[in-house]
C-alpha positions in Angstrom: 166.7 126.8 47.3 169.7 128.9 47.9 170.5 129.7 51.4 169.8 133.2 52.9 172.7 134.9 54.9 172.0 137.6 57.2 173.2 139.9 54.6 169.9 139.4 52.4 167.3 137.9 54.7 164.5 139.1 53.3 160.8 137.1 53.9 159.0 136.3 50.6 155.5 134.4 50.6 156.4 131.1 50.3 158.0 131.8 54.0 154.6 133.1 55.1 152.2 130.1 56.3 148.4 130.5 55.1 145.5 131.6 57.1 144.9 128.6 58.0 147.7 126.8 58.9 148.4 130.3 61.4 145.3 129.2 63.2 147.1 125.8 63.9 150.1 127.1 64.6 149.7 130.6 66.2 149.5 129.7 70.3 153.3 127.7 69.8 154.8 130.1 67.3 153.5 133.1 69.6 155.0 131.5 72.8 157.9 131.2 70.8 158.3 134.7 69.9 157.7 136.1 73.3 160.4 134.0 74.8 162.7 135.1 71.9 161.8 139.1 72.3 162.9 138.6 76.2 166.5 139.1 74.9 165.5 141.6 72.6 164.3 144.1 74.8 166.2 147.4 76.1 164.7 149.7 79.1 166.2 153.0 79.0 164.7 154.5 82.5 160.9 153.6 83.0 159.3 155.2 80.0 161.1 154.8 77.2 161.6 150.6 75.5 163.9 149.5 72.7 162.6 145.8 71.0 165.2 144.6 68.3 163.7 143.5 65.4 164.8 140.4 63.4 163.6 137.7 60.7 161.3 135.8 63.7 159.4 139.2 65.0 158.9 140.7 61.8 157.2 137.4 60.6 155.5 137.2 63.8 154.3 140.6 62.8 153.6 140.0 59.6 151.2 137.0 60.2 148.8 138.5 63.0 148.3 141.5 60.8 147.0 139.1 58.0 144.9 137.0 60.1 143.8 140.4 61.9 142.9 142.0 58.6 141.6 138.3 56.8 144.4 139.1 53.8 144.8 136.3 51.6 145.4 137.7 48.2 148.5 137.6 46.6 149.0 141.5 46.3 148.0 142.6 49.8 150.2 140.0 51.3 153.2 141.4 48.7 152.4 144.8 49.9 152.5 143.8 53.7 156.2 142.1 52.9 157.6 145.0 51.4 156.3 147.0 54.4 158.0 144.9 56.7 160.7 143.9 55.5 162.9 147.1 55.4 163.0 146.3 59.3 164.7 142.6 59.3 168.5 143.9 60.1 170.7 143.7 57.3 174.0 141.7 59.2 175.5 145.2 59.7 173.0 146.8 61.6 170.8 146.7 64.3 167.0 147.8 63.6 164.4 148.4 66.4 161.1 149.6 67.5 161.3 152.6 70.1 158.2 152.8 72.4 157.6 155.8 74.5 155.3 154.6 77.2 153.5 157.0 79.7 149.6 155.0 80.1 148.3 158.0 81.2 146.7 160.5 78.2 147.2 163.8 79.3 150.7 162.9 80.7 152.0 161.1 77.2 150.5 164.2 75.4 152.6 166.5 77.3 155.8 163.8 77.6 155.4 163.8 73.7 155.8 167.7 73.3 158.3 167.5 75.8 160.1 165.0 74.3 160.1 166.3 70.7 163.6 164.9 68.2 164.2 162.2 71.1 164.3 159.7 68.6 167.6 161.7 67.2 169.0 161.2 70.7 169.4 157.7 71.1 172.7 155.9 71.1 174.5 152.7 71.0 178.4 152.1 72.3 180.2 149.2 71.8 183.2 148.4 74.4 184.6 152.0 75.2 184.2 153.3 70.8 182.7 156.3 70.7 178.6 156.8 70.9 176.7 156.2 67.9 173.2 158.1 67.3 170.7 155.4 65.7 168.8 156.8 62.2 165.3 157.6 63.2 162.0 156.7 60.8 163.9 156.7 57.1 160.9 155.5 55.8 158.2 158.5 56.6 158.3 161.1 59.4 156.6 160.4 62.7 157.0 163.6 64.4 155.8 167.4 64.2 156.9 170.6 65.1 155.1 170.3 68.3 155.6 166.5 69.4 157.3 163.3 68.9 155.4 160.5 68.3 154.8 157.5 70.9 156.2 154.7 67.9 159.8 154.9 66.0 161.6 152.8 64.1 165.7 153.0 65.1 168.4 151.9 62.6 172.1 151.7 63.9 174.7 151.4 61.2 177.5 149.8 62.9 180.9 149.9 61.4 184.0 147.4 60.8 185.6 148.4 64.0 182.6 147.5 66.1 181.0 144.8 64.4 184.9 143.3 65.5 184.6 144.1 68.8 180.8 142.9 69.3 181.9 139.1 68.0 184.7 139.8 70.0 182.4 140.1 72.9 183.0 143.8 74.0 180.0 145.1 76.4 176.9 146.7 74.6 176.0 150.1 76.2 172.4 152.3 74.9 171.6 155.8 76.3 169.7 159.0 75.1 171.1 162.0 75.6 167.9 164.5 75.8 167.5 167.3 77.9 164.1 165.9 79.2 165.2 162.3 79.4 167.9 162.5 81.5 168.3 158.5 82.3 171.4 156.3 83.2 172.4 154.8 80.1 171.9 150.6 80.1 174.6 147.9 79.2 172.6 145.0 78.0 172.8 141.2 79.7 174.9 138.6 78.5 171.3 137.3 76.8 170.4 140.4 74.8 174.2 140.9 74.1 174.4 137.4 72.5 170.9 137.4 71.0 172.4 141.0 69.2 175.5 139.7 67.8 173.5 136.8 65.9 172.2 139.7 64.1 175.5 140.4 62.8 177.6 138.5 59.7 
């Protein structure tokens, strides 16, 4: 079997355990994964999360939504795997999940409208390069005229220079600039900072 380089990670089914084996396996593999997305997790102010993706969360999510939906056919579980799979990074990138949390109804309805093209306003800096604006929901559109939606999916193409500099070990900065989102921009911990750069080649 030829070895998978961060370049073409991609999960197949034979990666994927069955039904039944999840059942045996889910309470460790979940523990697992909840101590792995400690690292991968980026607060931007008190409403708005980051959670990096990578080959362990996606398969994480993978799995709970077959045993959640009882899929055990070959097709379905192809289809869930080409779903997912456009999220594993790609060794040049970083990919994540943007959560825009405000518990109360009425409030995230109004936050939402408020907060419309945030998802365009997000940023990454690597040691003092210039900002660079993550690529919002390339594979359909989550917002309207009127809001943004609560769930994203971030992509930030990183170039030579800065994937240098992040092995390097230059400090890792993320910030939105949005009108209605004014919040102090975060540099990561030494833990999400290393956890990120395994994502690079």
């Amino acid at each position: 079997m030829a070895l998978k380089t961060l370049e073409n990670i991609v999960l197949e089914r034979k990666d994927l355990w069955s039904l039944e084996q999840y059942a045996e396996k889910r309470q460790a593999f979940r523990t697992e994964v909840l101590a792995h997305k400690q690292h991968r997790r980026v607060q931007i102010g008190q409403h708005i999360l980051l959670v990096f993706e990578d080959e362990k969360t996606i398969r994480y999510q993978i799995q709970e939504m077959l045993r959640i939906e009882k899929v055990f056919e070959v097709a379905a579980i192809e289809e869930e795997l080409e779903a997912y799979n456009p999220l594993i990074p790609d060794g040049d990138n970083w990919k994540c999940s943007m959560l825009i949390q405000y518990p109360d109804v009425d409030e995230r309805r109004q936050r939402l409208a408020a907060l419309l093209d945030v998802e365009n306003r997000v940023w990454v800096q690597v040691g003092e390069a210039e900002k660079l604006f993550a690529l919002a929901d390339e594979d359909l559109e989550r917002a309207n005229d009127d809001k943004t939606s609560a769930v994203h999916f971030l992509r930030f193409q990183l170039g030579g220079a800065q994937l240098s500099a992040v092995k390097d070990g230059a400090a890792i900065t993320f910030g939105i600039d949005h009108n209605n989102y004014q919040e102090q921009a975060v540099r990561v911990s030494e833990g999400v900072r290393t956890s990120l750069a395994a994502d690079l080649s």
